[in-house]
Structures are given as C-alpha cells and as structure tokens.
NULUM-338082 format. One record per residue (C-alpha): residue number from 1; y, z, x. Coordinates in Angstrom, 1 decimal, padded with zeros to 4 digits. Last residue first. Example, Ala and Ser with C-alpha at 12.3 -4.5 7.8 and 13.67 -1.06 7.14 Angstrom:
2
<seq: 2 | north: -001.1 | up: 007.1 | east: 013.7>
<seq: 1 | north: -004.5 | up: 007.8 | east: 012.3>
***
This chain:
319
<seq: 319 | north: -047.9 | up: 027.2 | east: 018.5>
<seq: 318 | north: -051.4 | up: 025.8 | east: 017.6>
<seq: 317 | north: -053.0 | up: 025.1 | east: 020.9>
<seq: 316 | north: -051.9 | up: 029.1 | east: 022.3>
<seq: 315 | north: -054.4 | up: 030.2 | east: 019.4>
<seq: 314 | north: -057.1 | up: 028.8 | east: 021.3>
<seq: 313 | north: -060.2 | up: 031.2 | east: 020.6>
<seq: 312 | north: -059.3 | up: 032.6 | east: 016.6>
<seq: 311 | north: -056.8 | up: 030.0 | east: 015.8>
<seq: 310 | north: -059.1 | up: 026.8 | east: 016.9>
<seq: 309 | north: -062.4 | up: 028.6 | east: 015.0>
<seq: 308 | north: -059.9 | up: 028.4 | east: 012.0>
<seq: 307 | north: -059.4 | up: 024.6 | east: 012.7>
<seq: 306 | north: -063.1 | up: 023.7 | east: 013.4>
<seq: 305 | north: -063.9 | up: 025.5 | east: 010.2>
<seq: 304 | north: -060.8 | up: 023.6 | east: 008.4>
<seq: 303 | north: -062.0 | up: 020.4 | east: 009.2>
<seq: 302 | north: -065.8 | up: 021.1 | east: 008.1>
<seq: 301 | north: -064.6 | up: 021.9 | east: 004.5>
<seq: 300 | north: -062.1 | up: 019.6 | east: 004.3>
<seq: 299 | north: -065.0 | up: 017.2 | east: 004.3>
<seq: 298 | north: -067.6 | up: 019.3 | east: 002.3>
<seq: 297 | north: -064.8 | up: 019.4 | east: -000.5>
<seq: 296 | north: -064.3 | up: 015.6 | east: -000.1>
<seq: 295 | north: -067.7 | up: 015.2 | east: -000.7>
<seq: 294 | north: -067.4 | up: 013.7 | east: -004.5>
<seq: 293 | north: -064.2 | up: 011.7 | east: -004.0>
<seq: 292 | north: -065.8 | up: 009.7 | east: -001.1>
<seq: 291 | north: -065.5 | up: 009.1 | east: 002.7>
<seq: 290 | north: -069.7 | up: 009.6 | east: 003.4>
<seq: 289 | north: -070.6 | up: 013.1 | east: 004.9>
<seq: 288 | north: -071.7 | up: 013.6 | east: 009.0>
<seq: 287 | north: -068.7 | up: 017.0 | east: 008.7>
<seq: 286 | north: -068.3 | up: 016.4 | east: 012.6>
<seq: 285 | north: -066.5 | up: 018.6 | east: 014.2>
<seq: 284 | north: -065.5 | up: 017.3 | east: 018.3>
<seq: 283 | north: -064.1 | up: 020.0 | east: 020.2>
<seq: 282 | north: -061.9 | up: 019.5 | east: 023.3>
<seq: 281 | north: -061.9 | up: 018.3 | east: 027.1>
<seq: 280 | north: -064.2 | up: 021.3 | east: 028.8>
<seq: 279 | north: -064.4 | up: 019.6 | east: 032.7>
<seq: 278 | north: -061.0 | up: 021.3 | east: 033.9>
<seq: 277 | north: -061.9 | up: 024.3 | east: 031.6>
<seq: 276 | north: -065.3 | up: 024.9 | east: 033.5>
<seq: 275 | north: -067.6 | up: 026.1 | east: 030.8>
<seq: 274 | north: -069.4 | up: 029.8 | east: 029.4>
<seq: 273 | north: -066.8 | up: 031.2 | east: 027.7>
<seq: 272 | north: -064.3 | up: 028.4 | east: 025.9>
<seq: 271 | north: -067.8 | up: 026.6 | east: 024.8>
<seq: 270 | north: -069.1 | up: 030.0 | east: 023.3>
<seq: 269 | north: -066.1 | up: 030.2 | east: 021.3>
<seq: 268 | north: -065.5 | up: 026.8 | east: 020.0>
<seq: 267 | north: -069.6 | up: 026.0 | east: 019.6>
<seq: 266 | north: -069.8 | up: 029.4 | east: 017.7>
<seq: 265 | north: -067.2 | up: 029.4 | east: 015.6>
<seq: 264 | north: -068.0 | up: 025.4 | east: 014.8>
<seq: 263 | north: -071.5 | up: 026.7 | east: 013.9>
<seq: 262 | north: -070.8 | up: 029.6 | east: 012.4>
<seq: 261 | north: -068.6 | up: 027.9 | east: 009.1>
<seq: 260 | north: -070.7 | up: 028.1 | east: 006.3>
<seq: 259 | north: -072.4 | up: 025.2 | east: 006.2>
<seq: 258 | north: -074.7 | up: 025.6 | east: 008.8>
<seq: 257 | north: -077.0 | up: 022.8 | east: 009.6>
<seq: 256 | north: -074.3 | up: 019.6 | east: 008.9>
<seq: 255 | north: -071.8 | up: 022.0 | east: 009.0>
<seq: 254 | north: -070.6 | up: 020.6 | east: 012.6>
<seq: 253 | north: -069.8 | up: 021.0 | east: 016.1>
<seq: 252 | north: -069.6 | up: 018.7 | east: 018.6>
<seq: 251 | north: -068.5 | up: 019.5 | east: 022.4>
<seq: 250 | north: -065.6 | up: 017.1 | east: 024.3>
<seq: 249 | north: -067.1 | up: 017.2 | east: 027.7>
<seq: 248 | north: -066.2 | up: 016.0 | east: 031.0>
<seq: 247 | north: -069.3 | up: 015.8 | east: 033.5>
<seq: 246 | north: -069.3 | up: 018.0 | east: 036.5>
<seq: 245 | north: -073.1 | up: 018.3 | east: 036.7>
<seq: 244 | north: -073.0 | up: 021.7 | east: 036.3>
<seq: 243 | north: -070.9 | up: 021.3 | east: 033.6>
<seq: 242 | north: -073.5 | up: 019.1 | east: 032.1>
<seq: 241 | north: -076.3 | up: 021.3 | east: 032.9>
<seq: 240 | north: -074.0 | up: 024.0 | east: 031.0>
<seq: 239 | north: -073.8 | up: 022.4 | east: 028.0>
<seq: 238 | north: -077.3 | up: 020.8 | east: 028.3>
<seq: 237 | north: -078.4 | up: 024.7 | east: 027.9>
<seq: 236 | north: -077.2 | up: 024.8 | east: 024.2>
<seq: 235 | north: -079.6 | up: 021.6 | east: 023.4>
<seq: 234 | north: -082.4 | up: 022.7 | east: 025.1>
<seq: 233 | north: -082.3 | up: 026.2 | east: 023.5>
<seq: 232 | north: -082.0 | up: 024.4 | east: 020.3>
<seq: 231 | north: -085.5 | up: 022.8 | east: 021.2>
<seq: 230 | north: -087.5 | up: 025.8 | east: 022.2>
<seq: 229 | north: -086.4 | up: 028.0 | east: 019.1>
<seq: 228 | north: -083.9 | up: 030.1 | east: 017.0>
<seq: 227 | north: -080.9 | up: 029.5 | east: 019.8>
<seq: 226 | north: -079.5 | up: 032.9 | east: 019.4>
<seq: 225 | north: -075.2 | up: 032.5 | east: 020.6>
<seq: 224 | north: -075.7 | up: 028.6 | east: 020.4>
<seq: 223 | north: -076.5 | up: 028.9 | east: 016.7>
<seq: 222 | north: -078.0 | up: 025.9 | east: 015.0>
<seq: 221 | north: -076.1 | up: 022.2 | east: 014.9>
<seq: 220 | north: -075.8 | up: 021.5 | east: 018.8>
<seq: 219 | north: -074.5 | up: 019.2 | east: 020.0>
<seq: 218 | north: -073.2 | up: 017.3 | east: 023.2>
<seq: 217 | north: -070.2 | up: 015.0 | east: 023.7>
<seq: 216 | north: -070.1 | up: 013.4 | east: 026.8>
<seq: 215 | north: -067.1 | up: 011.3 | east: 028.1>
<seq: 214 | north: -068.5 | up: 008.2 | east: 030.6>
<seq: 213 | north: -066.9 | up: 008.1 | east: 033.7>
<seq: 212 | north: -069.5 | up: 010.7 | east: 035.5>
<seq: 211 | north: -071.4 | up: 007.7 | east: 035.5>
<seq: 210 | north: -075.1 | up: 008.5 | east: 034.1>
<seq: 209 | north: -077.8 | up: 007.3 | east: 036.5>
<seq: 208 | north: -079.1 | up: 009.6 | east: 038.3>
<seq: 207 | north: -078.7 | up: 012.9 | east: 036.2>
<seq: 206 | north: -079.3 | up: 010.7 | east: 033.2>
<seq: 205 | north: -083.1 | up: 009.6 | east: 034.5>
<seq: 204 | north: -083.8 | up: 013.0 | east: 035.7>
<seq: 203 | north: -082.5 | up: 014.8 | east: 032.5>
<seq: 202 | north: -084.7 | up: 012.3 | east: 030.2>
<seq: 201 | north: -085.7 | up: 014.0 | east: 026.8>
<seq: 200 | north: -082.6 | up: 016.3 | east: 026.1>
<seq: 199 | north: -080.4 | up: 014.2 | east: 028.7>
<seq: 198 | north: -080.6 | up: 011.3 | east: 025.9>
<seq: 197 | north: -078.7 | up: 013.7 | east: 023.5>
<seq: 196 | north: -075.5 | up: 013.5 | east: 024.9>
<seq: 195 | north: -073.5 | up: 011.5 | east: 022.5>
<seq: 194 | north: -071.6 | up: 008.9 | east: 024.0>
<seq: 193 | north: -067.7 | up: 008.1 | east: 024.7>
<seq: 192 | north: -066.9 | up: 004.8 | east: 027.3>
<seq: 191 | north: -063.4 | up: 005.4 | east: 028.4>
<seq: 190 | north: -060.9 | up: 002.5 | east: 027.3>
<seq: 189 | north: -059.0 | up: -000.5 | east: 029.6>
<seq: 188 | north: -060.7 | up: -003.6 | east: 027.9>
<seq: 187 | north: -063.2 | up: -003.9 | east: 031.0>
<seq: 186 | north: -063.7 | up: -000.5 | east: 030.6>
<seq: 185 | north: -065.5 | up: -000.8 | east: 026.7>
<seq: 184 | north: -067.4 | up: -004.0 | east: 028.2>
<seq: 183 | north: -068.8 | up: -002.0 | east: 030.9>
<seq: 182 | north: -069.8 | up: 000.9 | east: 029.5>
<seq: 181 | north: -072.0 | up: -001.3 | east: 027.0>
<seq: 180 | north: -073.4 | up: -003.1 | east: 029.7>
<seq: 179 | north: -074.5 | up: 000.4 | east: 031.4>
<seq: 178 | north: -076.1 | up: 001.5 | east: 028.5>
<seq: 177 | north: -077.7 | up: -002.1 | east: 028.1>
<seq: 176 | north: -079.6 | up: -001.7 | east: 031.1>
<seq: 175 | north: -079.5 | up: 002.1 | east: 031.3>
<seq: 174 | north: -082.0 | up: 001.3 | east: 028.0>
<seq: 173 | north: -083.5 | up: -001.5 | east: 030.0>
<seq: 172 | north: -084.4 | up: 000.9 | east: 033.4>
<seq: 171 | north: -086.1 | up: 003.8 | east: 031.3>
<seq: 170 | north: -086.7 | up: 003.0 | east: 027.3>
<seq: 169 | north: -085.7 | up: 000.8 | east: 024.8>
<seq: 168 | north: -086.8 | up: 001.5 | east: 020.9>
<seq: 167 | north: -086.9 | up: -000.4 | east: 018.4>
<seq: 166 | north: -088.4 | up: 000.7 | east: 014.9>
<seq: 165 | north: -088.5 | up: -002.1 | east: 012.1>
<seq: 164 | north: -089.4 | up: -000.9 | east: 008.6>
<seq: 163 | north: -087.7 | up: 002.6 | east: 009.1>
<seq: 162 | north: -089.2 | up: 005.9 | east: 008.3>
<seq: 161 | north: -090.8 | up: 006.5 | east: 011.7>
<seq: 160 | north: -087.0 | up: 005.3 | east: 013.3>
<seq: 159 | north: -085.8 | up: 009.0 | east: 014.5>
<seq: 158 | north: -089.2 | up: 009.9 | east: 016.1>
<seq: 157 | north: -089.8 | up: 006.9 | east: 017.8>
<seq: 156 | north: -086.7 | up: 007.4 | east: 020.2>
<seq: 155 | north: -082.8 | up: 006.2 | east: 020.0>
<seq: 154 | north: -081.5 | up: 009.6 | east: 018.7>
<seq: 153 | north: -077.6 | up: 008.8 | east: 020.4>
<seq: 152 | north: -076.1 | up: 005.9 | east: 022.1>
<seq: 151 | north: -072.8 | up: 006.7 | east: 019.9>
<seq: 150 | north: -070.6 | up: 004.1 | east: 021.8>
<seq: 149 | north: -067.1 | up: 006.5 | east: 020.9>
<seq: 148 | north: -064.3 | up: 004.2 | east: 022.2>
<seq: 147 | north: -061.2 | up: 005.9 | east: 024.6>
<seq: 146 | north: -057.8 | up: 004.7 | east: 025.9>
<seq: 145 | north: -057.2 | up: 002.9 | east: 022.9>
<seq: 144 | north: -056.5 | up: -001.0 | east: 023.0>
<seq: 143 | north: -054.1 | up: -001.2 | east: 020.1>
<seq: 142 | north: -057.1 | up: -000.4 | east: 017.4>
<seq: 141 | north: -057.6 | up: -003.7 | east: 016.3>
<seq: 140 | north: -057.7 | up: -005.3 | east: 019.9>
<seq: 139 | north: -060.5 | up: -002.3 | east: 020.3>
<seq: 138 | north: -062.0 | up: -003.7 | east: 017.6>
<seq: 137 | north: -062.3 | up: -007.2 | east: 018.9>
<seq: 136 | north: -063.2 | up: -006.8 | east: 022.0>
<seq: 135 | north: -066.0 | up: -004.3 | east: 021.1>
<seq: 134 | north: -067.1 | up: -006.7 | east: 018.7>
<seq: 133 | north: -067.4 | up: -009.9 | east: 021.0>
<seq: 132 | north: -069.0 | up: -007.8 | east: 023.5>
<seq: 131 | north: -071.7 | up: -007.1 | east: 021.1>
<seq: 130 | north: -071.9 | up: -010.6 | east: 019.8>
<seq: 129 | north: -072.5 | up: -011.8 | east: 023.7>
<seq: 128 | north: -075.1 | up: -009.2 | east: 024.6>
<seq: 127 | north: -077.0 | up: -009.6 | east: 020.8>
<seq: 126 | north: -077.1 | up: -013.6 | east: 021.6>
<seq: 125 | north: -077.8 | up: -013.1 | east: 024.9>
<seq: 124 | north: -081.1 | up: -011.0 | east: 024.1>
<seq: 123 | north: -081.2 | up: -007.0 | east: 024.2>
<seq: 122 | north: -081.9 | up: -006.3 | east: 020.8>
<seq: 121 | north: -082.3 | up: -009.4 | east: 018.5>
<seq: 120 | north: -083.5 | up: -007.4 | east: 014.6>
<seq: 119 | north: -080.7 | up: -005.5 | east: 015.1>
<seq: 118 | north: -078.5 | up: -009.2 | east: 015.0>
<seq: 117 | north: -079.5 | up: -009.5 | east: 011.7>
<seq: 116 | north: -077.0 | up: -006.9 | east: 010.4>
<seq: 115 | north: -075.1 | up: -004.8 | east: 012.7>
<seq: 114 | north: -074.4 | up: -002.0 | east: 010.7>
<seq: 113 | north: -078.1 | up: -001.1 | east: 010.7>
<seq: 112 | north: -077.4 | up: -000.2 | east: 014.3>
<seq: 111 | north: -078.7 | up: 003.7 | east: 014.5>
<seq: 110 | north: -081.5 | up: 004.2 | east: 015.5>
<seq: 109 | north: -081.3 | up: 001.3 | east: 018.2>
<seq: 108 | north: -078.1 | up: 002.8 | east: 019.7>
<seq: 107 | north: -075.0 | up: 000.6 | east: 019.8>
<seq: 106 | north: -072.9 | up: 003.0 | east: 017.9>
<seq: 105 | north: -069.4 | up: 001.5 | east: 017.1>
<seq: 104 | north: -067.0 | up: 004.0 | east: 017.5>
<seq: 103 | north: -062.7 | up: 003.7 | east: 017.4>
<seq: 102 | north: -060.5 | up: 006.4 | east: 018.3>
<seq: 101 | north: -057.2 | up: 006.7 | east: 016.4>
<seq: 100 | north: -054.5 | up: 009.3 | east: 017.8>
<seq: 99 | north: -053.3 | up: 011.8 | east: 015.5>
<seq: 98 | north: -049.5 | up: 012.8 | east: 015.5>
<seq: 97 | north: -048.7 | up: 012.1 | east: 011.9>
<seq: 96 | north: -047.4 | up: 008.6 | east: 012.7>
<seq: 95 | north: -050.3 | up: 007.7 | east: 014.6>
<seq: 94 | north: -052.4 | up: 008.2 | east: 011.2>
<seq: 93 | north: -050.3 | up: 006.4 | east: 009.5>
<seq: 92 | north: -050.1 | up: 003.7 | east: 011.7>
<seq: 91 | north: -053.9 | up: 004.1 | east: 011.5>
<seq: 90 | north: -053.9 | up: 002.9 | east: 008.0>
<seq: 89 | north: -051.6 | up: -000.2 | east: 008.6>
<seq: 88 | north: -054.0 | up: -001.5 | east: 011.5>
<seq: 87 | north: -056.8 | up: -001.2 | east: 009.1>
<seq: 86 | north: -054.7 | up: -003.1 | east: 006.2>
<seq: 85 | north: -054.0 | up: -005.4 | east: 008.9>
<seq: 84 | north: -057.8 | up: -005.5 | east: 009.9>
<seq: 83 | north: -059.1 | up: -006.8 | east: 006.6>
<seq: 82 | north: -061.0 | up: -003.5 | east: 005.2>
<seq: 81 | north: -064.7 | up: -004.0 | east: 004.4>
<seq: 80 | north: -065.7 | up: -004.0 | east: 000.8>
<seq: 79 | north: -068.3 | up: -007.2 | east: 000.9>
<seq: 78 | north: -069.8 | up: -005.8 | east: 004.3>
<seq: 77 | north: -068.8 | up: -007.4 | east: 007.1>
<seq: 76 | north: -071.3 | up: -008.6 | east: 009.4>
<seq: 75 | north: -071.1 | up: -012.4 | east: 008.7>
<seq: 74 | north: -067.6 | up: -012.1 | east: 009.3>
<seq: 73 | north: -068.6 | up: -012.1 | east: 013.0>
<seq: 72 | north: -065.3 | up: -013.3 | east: 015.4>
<seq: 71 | north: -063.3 | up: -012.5 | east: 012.7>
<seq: 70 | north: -064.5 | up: -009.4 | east: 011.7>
<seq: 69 | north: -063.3 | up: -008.3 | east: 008.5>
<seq: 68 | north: -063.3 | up: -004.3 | east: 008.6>
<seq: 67 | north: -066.6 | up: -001.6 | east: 007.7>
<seq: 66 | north: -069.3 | up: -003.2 | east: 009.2>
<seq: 65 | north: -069.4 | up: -000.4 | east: 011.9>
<seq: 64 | north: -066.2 | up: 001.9 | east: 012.4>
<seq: 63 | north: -067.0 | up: 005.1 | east: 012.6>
<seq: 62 | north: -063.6 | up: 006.7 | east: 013.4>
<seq: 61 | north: -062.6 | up: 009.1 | east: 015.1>
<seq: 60 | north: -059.8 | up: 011.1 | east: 014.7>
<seq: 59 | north: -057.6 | up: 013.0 | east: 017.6>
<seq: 58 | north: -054.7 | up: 015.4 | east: 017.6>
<seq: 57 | north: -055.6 | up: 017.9 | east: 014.9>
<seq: 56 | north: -052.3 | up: 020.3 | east: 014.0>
<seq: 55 | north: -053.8 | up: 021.3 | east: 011.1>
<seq: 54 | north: -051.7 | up: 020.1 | east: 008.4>
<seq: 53 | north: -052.3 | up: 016.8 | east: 010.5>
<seq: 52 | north: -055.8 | up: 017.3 | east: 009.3>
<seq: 51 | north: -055.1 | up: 017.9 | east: 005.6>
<seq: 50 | north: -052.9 | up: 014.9 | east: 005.4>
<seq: 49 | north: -055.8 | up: 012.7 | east: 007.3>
<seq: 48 | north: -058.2 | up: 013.8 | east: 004.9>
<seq: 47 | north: -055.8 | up: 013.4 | east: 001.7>
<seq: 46 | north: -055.7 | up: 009.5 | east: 002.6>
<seq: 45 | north: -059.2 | up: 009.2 | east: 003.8>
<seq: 44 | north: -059.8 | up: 010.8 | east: -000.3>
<seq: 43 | north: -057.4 | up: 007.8 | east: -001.6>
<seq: 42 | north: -058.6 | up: 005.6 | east: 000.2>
<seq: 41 | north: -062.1 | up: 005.8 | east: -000.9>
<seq: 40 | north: -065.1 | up: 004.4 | east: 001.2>
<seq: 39 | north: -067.6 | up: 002.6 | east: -000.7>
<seq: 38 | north: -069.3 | up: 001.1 | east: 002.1>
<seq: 37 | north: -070.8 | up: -002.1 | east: -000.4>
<seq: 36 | north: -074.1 | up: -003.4 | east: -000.1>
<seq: 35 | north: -075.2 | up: -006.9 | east: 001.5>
<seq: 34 | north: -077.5 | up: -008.6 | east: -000.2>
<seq: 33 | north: -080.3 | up: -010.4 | east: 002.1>
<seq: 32 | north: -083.2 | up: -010.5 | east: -000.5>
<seq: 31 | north: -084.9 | up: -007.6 | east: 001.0>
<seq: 30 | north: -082.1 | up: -005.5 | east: 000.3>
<seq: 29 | north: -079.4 | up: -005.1 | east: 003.7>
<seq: 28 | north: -077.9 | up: -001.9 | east: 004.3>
<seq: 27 | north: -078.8 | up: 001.1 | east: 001.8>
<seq: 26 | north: -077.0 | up: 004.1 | east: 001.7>
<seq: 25 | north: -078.2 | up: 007.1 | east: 003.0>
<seq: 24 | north: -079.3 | up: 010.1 | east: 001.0>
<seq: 23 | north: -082.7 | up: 009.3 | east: -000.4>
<seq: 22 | north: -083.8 | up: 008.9 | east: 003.6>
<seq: 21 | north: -087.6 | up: 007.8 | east: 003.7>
<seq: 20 | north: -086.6 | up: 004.3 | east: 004.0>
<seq: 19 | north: -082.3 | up: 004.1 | east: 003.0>
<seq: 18 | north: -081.5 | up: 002.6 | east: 006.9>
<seq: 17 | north: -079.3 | up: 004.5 | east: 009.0>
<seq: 16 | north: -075.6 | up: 003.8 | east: 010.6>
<seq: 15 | north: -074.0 | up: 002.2 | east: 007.2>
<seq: 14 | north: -071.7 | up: 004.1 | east: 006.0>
<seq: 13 | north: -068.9 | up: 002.6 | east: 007.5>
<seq: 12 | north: -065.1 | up: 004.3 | east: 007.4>
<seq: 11 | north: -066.5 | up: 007.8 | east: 008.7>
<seq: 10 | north: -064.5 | up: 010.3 | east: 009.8>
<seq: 9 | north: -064.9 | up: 012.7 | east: 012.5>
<seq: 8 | north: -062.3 | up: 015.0 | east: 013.7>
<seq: 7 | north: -060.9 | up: 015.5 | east: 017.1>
<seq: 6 | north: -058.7 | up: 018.5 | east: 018.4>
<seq: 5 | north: -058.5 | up: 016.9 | east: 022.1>
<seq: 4 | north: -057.1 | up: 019.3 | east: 024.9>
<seq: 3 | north: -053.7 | up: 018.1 | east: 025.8>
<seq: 2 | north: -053.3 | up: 015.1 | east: 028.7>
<seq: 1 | north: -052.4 | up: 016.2 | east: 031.9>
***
C-alpha cells in the first residue's frame, strides 16, 4: 500500500489565466503575438525542494504548461521554457530527495492560456490531436508517472467575465473531452488527477458520470470547521459527498484565503475526522504564488503550514 501523499504545489508555468481584469497574473500572448517569458527562478525551485524534503514531503506537483521545449509543439513554448533534459535533470533531484514528480497540464477552458492559439480551437481535431500529443510527451518527460494532475477546474462564465475570449463547455461535451482527457492520461499508464469543483454546480451530472478512477482533490480556502456562508458550506460538504461516493481524495489546502496558517490546520484535521481513511489519500497545499525570489517567503510559508498541520494530526507520518 502506497504511503499517504504529502504533496506540494509548484508552479514552473505561469501562465494559467489571462492578465484582463487580473493585475496579478502575467500576461500570455500581446495582441501582436509576443510571447512573454515564465520567469521562474532556479535558484528559489532549488531552495523549495530543499525546504520540502526538510519536511519529509513525498509528492510535488508541478504546473507544467508552456513552461519546457515541446518537441512535438515548440510553437507553445514560451521563450524561457526549460529544454526537457534540464527538466529531466531537475526532477532527478527531486527523486533523489525522496519526492516523487507529478506532472499537470490543466485542460479546463479557464484556465488554458498556456496553450496558445490552440485555446482559441476547443474541442476540434486539431485541439484533440495536440492535446494528446502533449500529454504524451510530458509524461515521456516525467518517466511515465503513475499520476497527472488535468486541473479541469472553474470552467464556467463567471471565471472568464474578464477575459477577451470566454469558452465554456457544458453537460454531455464537457464529459466529452473530460472523458478524452482521462483516457489519453491511462492509455500512458498514469491516474487522471482533477480538481473537484465541477460537483459544486453539477452533482447529478458527476455522480453519473465521474469514474471512480479519477483522483479528486477538493478545496476549500475558508474555514471548514464554520463555513462563513452558503457557498463554503458547499465546498466542505463535497468532502463528505465524495466519501460517500467512494471516491479517493487527496484534499487541497492553501493560504491563498488565510494566510496565517488555519486553513491547512483545518483541512488536515477535519479531513483525518470526518473521512474514510481507505478513500483519504493525502493533503495537497497549494501556496497558488509564481516561483520567484520575491514570494519565496509566501512559498515556504504555505509548505511549512501543511507540514506543522502534518505533526499536530499525523505525527506517526514523520517518524
């Protein structure tokens, strides 16, 4: 049986929303078709990894996006992405510490700025075939993992009103493509790996069609312990609808809401309480924070939360 995951999230792309109406995001493509740099720093991925093997983390996954040198779509590539033996050196180092590399590339609609021009083809052959292409190719990169994070997540009208272009698919065509994307990850020997959040809006539609297969990684950002309204109830209830349901769950918690440390107490603690421990497969944290000099406070910030929430409700882990 394999250990519980201890899973952090860092991100190598930075390109998973566009810049309209977000002053914090980078930009993706200008209107005259420049592509901008990621601006990840090796040195600060460098002292992330050391601090997480510090604490005994077993997992790290990493957003992947335009970040490496395709070569089955260079075209995609931002001008700083990492050619993929200096990828495949990186997470040798990672390996070597005792962390296992998990690729994502998200394939929702809210979040595929990564993928260049072909956003603007959702759901035609030419998107189908240079998805499957990518997926191929990364998890070639990554040694054939036995997992590989899809995202899926926020793919509704209310996450793209600031964007230029807003696509979204809905009811049989978003399982559609769901289900394609599943597919092409287990065709290559890895678990599928989504975010949760369709069930918020949909639980019908996901209670009959979501394989039990896929790995589900809920979150929620507030306090699960006093939800403050309506829609954080939701989101702490899908915990146990999924447990219910008998899904596998690796939970998220982050500072992105709460930077001082609840939320990951919360998610750990509550999680360990309320849901089946055959079905409860780790804790995600997720500090959402570019790989930079400037955040890496925030970003060892959000590691050692999850870590300390770790000591106080799964002290057994650490020994």
């Amino acid at each position: 049986m394999k250990p519980m995951i201890w899973s952090y999230f860092l991100q190598l792309s930075n390109h998973m929303w566009d810049p309209i109406g977000l002053p914090d995001a980078s930009p993706y493509i200008t209107n005259g078709g420049t592509k901008e740099e990621n601006g990840t720093d090796i040195e600060t991925w460098d002292k992330l990894v050391d601090f997480i093997a510090e604490r005994k983390y077993n997992m790290v996954v990493i957003d992947v996006g335009d970040a490496i040198k395709y070569e089955s779509h260079p075209e995609i590539s931002a001008p700083d992405a990492w050619d993929k033996d200096f990828l495949k050196k990186k997470l040798d180092e990672i390996r070597a510490k005792g962390i296992e590399p998990i690729p994502k590339l998200n394939f929702s609609t809210g979040h595929c700025t990564w993928l260049k021009q072909y956003r603007y083809m959702i759901s035609s052959p030419t998107y189908y075939k240079v998805c499957a292409e990518l997926i191929a190719e990364v998890l070639e990169a990554f040694g054939y993992p036995r997992l590989i994070h899809v995202g899926l997540d926020e793919e509704d009208v209310g996450h793209q009103t600031t964007q230029n272009v807003a696509v979204v698919r809905q009811g049989e065509h978003w399982w559609h493509d769901a289900f394609f994307f599943f597919k092409e990850c287990e065709k290559h020997g890895a678990r599928p790996w989504v975010w949760s959040d369709y069930y918020w809006h949909h639980p019908e539609l996901f209670k009959k069609n979501m394989p039990k297969s896929v790995l589900q990684s809920n979150w929620c950002y507030r306090s699960l312990v006093s939800p403050p309204n309506e829609i954080q109830r939701v989101r702490v209830q899908t915990y146990l609808d999924l447990d219910e349901m008998g899904f596998d769950q690796v939970p998220t918690a982050s500072t992105w809401a709460l930077p001082f440390g609840t939320n990951e107490y919360e998610t750990v603690g509550w999680c360990r309480d309320k849901l089946n421990p055959e079905l409860l497969k780790g804790f995600i944290t997720v500090p959402w924070c570019w790989t930079q000099p400037y955040l890496e406070y925030f970003l060892k910030n959000d590691a050692h939360l999850l870590f300390e929430a770790r000591r106080s409700f799964y002290p057994e882990t650490l020994k």
